[in-house]
KEVEXZA-877878 format. One line per 3 residues: number of its first residue (from 1); for each residue x, y, z of N, C-alpha, C. Coordinates in steps of 0.2 Angstrom, whole numbers, plus 5000, padded with zeros to 4 digits. Example, Ala and Ser with C-alpha at 12.3 -4.5 7.8 and 13.67 -1.06 7.14 Angstrom:
# KEVEXZA-877878
1) 5066:4972:5039:5062:4978:5039:5066:4984:5039 ~ 5064:4989:5035:5068:4995:5036:5064:5000:5039 .
END
This chain:
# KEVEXZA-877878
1) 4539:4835:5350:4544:4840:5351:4545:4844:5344 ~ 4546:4850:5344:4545:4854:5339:4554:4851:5336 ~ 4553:4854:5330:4558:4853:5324:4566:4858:5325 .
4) 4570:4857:5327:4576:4861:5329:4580:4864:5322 ~ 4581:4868:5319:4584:4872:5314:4589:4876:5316 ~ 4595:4874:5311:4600:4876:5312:4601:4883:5315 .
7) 4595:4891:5312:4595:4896:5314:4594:4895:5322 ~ 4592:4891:5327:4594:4890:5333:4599:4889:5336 ~ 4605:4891:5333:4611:4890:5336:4613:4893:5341 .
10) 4610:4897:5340:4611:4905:5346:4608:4902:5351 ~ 4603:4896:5353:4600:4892:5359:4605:4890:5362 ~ 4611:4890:5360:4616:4884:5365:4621:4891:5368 .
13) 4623:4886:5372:4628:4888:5376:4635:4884:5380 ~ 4641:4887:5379:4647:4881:5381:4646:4879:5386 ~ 4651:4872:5387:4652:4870:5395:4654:4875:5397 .
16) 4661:4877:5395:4665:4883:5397:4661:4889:5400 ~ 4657:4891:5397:4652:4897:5399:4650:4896:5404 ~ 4647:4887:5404:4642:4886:5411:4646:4887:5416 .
19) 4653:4883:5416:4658:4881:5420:4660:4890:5425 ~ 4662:4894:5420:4663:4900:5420:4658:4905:5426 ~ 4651:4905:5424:4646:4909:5427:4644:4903:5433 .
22) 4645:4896:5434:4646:4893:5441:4652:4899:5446 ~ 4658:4898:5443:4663:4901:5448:4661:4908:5449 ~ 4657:4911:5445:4657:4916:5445:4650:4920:5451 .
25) 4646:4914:5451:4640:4913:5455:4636:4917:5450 ~ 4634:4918:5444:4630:4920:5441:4622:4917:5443 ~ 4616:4920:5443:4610:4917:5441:4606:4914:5439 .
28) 4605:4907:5438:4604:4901:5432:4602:4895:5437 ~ 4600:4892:5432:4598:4887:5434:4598:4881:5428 ~ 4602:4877:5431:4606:4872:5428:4599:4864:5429 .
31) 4598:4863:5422:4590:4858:5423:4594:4852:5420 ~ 4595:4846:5420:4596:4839:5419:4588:4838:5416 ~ 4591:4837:5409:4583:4832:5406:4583:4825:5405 .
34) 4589:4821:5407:4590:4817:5405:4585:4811:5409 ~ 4586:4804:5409:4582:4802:5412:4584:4799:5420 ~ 4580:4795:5427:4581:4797:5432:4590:4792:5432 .
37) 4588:4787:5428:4595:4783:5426:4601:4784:5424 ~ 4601:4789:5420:4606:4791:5419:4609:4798:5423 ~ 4604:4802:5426:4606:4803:5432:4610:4801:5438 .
40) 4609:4794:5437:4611:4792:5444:4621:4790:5441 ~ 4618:4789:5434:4626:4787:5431:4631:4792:5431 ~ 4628:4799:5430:4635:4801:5430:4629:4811:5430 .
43) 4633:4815:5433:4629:4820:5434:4630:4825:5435 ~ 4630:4834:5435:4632:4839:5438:4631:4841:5446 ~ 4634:4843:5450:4632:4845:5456:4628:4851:5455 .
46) 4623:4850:5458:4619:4857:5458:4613:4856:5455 ~ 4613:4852:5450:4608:4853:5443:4602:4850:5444 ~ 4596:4853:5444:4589:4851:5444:4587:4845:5439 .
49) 4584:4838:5443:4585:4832:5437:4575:4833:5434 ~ 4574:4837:5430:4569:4838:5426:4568:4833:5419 ~ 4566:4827:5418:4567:4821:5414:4565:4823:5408 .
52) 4567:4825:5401:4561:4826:5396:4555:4823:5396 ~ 4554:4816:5400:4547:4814:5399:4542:4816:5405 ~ 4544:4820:5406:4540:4822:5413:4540:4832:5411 .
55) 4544:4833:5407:4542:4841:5404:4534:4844:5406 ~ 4529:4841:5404:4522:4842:5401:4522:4844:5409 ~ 4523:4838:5413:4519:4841:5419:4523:4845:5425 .
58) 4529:4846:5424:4534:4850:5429:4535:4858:5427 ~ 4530:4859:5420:4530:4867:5418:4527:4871:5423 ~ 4524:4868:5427:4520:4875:5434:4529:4874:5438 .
61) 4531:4870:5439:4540:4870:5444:4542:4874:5441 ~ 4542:4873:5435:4550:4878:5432:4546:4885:5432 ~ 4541:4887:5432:4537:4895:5429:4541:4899:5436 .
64) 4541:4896:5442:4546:4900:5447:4551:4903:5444 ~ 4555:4900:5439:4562:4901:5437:4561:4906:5430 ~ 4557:4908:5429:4555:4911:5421:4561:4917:5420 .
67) 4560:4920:5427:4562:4925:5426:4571:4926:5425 ~ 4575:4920:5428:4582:4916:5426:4584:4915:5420 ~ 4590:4914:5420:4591:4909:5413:4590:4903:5416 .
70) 4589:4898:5412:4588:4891:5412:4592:4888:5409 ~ 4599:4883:5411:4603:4881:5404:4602:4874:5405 ~ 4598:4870:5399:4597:4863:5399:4603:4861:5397 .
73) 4604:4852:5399:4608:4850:5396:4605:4840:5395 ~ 4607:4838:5393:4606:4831:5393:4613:4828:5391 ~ 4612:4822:5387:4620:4815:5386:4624:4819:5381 .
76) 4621:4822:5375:4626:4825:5370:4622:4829:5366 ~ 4617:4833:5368:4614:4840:5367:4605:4838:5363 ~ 4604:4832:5359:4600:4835:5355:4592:4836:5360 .
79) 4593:4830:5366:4585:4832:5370:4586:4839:5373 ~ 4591:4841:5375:4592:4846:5379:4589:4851:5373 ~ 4590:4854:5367:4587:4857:5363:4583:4856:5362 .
82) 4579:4850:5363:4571:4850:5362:4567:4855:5368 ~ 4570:4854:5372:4566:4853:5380:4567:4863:5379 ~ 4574:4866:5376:4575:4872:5374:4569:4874:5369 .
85) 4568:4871:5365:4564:4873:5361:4556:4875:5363 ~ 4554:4867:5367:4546:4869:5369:4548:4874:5375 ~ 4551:4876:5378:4550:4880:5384:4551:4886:5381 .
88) 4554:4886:5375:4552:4895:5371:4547:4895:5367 ~ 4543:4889:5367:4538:4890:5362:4532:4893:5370 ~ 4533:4888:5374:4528:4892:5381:4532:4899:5384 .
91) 4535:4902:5381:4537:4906:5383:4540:4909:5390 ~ 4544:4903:5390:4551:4904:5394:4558:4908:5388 ~ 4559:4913:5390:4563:4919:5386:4571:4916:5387 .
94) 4573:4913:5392:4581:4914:5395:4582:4908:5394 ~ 4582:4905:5389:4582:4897:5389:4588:4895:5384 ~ 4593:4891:5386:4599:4890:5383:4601:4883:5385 .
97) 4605:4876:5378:4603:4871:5377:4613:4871:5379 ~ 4615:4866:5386:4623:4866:5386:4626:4863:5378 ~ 4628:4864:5374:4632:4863:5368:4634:4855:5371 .
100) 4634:4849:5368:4637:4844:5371:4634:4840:5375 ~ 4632:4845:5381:4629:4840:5386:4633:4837:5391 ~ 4632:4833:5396:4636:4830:5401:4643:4828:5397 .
103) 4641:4826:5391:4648:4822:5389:4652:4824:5388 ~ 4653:4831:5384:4657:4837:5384:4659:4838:5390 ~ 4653:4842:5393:4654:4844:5402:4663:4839:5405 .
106) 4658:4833:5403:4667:4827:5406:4673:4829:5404 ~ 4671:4829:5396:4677:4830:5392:4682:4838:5393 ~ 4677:4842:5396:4682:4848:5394:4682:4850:5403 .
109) 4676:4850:5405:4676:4853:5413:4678:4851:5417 ~ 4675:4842:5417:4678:4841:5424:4676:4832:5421 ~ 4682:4829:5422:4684:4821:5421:4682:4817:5426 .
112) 4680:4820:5431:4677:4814:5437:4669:4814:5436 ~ 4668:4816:5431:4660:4815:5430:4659:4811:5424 ~ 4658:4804:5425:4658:4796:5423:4657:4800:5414 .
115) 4656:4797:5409:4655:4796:5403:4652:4790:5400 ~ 4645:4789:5398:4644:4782:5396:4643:4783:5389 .
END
């Protein structure tokens, strides 16, 4: 995975914002990198469950969405900015990493989504 530096900060994006462009019905596509287990524990509605260990070979899936924003997220933000980082290095453009992660998501958006 490539090396993540602080001048990528402009890669993330709030729950808040995610939360916000949901009601809003904005354009995106909400990707789950976490794995298929921790999927099961605790989740967003909606969200595509694309594992980071399974990136390499799910990149022809996501090329449909190129043209979208794509906002990763994973348990507390650092995989989700990996998985941000190599999809702009294969140059996917609209790609943004949720700040936090699921965890956050709980803690500020919505409390019925488990916390582990």
């Amino acid at each position: 995975m490539p090396d993540v530096t602080s001048k990528d900060c402009d890669w993330e994006i709030s729950p808040q914002d995610v939360a916000r462009m949901r009601r809003e019905g904005d354009d995106f596509v909400l990707i789950d990198c976490r794995t298929p287990e921790e999927h099961e524990t605790a989740r967003i509605d909606g969200a595509m469950l694309v594992p980071m260990q399974e990136l390499s070979v799910r990149i022809g899936e996501l090329r449909r969405y190129e043209d979208r924003l794509l906002v990763i997220f994973c348990h507390k933000g650092k995989r989700a900015m990996s998985v941000t980082a190599v999809l702009r290095e294969l140059g996917f453009e609209n790609v943004r990493s949720m700040a936090g992660g699921i965890h956050r998501w709980s803690e500020e958006i919505d409390p019925a989504v488990p916390k582990y």
